[in-house]
N, C-alpha and C positions, 0 to 999 in steps of 0.2 A: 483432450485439449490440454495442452502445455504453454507454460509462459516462452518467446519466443518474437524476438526484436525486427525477426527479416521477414514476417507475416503483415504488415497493412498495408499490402498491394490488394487487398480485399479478395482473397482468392475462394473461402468459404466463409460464414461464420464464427465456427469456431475458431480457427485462427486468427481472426480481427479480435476474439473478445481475450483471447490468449496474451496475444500481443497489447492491445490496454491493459489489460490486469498487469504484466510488464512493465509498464510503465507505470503503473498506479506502484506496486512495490517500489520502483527504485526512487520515484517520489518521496516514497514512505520513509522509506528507510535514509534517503538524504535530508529529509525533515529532522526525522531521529536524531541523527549525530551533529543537526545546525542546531536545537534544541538541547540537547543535552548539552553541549559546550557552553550555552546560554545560561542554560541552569546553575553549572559548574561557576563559571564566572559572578554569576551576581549571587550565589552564596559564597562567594571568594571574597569580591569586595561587600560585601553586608545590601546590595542592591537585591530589598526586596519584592520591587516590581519585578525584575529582570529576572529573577527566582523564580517568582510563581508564573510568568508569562513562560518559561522555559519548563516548568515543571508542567504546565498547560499541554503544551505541544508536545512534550513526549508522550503523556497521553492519549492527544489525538494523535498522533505520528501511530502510534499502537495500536488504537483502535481500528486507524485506516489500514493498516496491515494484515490485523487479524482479520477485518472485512473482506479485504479481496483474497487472500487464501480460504478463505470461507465461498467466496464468489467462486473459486475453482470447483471447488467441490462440487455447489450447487449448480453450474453449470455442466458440468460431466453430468449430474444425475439427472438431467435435464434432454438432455441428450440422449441419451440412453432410454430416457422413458419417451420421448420420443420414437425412437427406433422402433421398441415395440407396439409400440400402437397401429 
């Protein structure tokens, strides 16, 4: 299973969860760089709501990234012990 944007025509499984994982990263990672620019900014002008709301979401942004390439993982080994059984 690989991340993969032309997979939710629902063709197996793995490719459905492929394809949302996909989508859950590019979520992620444009959270990322909308949050960090937020960050940037309100430690620019002294805006310290706007700091830590920004310093907030880069760490969710991170966390939901390293979740779903974790979710890769654990779905391939999932699969695979499937198989054998």
């Amino acid at each position: 299973m690989g991340p993969d944007f032309s997979a939710l025509n629902g063709t197996s499984i793995e490719q459905v969860i492929g394809a949302l994982l996909t989508i859950v990263l590019v979520a992620a990672v444009a959270s990322l760089i909308v949050c960090g620019i937020c960050w940037a900014i309100g430690s620019g002008t002294g805006n310290y709501q706007m700091e830590a709301k920004g310093r907030t979401g880069v760490l969710i942004a991170l966390g939901t990234a390293a979740a779903a390439g974790a979710g890769v993982a654990l779905v391939n080994w999932l699969v695979a012990l499937g198989e054998r059984l």
